[in-house]
VMD Tcl script that draws the C-alpha trace (Angstrom):
set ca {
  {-25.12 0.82 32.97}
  {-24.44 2.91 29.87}
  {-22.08 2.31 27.08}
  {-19.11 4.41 27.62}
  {-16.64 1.85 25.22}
  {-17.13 0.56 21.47}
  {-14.88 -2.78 21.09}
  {-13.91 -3.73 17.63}
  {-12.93 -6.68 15.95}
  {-10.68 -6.48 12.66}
  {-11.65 -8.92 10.27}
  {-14.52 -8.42 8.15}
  {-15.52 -5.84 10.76}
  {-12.39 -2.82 9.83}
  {-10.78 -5.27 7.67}
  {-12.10 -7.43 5.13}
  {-11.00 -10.83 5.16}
  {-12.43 -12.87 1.47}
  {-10.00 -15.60 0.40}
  {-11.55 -16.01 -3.18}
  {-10.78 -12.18 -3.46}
  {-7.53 -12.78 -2.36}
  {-6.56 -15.55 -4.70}
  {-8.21 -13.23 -7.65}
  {-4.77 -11.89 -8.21}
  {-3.11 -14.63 -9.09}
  {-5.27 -16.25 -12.18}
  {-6.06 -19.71 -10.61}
  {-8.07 -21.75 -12.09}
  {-11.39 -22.93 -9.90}
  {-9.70 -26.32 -8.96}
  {-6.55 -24.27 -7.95}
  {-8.42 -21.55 -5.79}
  {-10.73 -24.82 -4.04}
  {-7.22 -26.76 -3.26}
  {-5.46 -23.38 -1.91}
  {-8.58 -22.71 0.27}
  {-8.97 -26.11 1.36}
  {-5.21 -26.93 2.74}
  {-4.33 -22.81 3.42}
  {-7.02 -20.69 4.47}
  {-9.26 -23.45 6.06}
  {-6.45 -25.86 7.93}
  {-6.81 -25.45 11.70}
  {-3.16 -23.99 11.88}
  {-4.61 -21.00 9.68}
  {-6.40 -19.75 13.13}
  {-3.10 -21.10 15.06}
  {-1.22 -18.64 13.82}
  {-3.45 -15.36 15.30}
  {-1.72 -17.03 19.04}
  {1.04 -15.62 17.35}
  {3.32 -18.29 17.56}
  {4.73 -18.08 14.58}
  {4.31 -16.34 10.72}
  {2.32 -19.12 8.83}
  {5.73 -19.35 6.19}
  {6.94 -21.41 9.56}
  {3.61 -22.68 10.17}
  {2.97 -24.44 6.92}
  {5.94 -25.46 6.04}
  {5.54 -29.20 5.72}
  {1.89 -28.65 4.40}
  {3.50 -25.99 1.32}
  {5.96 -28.46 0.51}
  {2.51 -30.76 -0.47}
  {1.61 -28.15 -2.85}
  {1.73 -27.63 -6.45}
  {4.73 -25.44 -7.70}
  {2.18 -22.82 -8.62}
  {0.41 -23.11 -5.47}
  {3.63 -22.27 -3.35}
  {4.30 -19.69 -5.13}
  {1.11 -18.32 -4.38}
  {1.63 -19.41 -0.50}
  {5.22 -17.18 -0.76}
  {3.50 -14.20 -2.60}
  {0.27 -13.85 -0.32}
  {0.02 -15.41 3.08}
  {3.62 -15.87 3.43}
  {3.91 -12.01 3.75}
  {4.82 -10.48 6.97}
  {2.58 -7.97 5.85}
  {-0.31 -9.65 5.05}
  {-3.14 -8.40 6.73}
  {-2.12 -4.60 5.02}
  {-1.89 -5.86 1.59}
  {-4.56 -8.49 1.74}
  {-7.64 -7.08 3.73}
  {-8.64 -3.96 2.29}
  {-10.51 -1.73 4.83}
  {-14.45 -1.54 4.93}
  {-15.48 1.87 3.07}
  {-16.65 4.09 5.54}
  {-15.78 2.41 8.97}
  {-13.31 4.31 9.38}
  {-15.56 7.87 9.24}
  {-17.93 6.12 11.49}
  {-14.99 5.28 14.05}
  {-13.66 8.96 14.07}
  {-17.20 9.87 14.59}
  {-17.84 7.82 17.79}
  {-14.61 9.18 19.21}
  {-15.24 12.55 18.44}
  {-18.52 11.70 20.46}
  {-16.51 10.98 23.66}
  {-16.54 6.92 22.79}
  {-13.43 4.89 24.26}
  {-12.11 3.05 21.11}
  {-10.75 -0.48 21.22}
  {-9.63 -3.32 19.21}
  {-10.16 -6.90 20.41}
  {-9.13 -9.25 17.37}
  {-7.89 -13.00 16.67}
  {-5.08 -11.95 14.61}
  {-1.52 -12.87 13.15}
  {1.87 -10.99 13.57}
  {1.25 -9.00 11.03}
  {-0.92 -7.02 13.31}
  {2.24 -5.54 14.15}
  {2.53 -3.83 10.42}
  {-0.65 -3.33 10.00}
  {-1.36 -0.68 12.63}
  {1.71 1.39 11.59}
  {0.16 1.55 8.39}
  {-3.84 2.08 9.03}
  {-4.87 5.98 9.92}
  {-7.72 4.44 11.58}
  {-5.56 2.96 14.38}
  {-5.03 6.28 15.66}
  {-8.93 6.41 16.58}
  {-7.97 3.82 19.31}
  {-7.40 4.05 23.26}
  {-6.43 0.21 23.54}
  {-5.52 -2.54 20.55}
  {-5.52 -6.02 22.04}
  {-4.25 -8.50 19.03}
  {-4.42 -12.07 20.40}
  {-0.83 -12.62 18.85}
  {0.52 -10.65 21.91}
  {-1.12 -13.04 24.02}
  {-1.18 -16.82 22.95}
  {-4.95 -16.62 23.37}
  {-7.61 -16.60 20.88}
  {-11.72 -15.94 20.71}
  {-14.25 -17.36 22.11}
  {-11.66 -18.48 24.81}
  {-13.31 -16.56 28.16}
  {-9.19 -16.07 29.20}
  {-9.62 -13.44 26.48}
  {-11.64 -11.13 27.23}
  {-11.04 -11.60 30.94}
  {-7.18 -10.03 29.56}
  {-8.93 -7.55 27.49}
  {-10.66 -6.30 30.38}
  {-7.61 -6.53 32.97}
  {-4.98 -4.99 30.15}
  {-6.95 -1.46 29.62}
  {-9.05 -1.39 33.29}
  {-12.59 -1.78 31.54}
  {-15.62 -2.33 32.82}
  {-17.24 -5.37 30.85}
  {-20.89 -3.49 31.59}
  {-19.70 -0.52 29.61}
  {-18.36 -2.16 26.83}
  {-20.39 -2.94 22.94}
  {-18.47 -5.29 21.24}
  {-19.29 -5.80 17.02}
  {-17.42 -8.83 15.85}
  {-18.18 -10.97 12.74}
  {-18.56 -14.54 14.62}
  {-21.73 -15.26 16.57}
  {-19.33 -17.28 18.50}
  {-17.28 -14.52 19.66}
  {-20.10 -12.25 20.17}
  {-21.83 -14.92 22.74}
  {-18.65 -15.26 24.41}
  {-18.45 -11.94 24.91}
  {-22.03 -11.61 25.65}
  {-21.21 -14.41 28.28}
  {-18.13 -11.89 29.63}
  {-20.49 -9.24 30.27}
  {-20.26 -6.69 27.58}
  {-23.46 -5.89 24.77}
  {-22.62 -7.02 21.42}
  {-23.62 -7.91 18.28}
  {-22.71 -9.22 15.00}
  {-21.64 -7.69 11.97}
  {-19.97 -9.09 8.76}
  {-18.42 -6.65 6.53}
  {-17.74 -9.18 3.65}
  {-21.63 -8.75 3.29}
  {-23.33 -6.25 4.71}
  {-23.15 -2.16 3.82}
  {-21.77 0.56 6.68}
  {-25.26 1.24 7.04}
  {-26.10 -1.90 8.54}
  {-23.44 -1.32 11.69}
  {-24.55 2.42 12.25}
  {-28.56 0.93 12.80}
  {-27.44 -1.70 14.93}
  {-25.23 1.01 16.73}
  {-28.52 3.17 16.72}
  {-30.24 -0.07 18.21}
  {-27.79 0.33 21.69}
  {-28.87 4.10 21.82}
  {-25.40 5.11 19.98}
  {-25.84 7.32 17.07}
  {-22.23 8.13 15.58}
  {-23.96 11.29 12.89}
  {-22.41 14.24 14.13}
}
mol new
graphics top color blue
foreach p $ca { graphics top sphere $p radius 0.5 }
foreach p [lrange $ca 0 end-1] q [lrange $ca 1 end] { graphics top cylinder $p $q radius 0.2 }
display resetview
């Protein structure tokens, strides 16, 4: 069956998610950043919060009271943010040319992405959104990747068939789940690796975005 539907993740896919470049803003010193990371960006409730049960200023409450002064100011000025994911993951140069492109070639577009509330901002603020025939944030849903209930929804919500359906995500995880689901996939990590390396791999599944 041929692709017919190119599913993307956000983070460090569209988005790039890099908590040392984050906390670059705020002139920590190395023992500072390695505490924030450690109790913020790398506590289990950091992933809790894409089931979008709360913001993570409600979230980590108790644990920000455990922090240095500096360090919750930090928490209040960063994280804390409704807005977050806008001002804190810049968008990968050139995905979103490469996203246009694929539409323009008759591609359905879709989003499938662990993420917080802030979702909510985000895509009223990102031009790329409008590339998209389906968003499915996992904060609408109290679900979150690799869980199978996922994509089963993802599938359900926008009539899709999982056959027809590439799905690039950063997490080998996700990608077997989905894999495991029925769509093609692979991974790719924006953090690290050039535009370049998603149009080959696109290229590899017969889909060549160059108009």
């Amino acid at each position: 069956m041929s692709i017919k539907n190119i599913v993307f993740d956000f983070g460090n896919v569209i988005g790039i998610y890099d908590p040392e470049r984050i906390l670059e803003r705020f002139s920590l010193t190395r023992e500072e950043k390695e505490l924030f990371i450690k109790e913020i960006f790398e506590d289990p409730l950091w992933k809790e919060a894409d089931r979008g049960c709360s913001y993570r200023d409600v979230l980590f409450y108790e644990r920000v009271k455990e922090l240095p002064e500096r360090l919750r100011s930090v928490f209040f000025s960063s994280v804390a943010r409704y807005d977050f994911e806008d001002a804190f993951m810049p968008q990968k140069d050139g995905i979103e040319e490469l996203i246009r492109e694929l539409k323009n070639k008759g591609y359905g577009i879709y989003l499938l992405s662990n993420i917080g509330l802030g979702f909510h901002v985000l895509q009223l603020k990102r031009s790329v959104f409008r590339f998209f025939d389906g968003k499915f944030a996992t904060c609408d849903c109290g679900l979150l990747k690799p869980e199978k209930e996922v994509y089963e929804a993802f599938f359900e919500k926008f009539s899709l068939t999982a056959q027809e359906c590439l799905f690039v995500d950063d997490s080998a995880e996700n990608v077997k789940a989905g894999i495991n689901a029925g769509m093609s996939a692979f991974t790719y990590n924006a953090l690290y690796e050039d535009i370049s390396c998603l149009r080959k791999r696109l290229r590899e599944y017969g889909i060549n975005a160059d108009i």
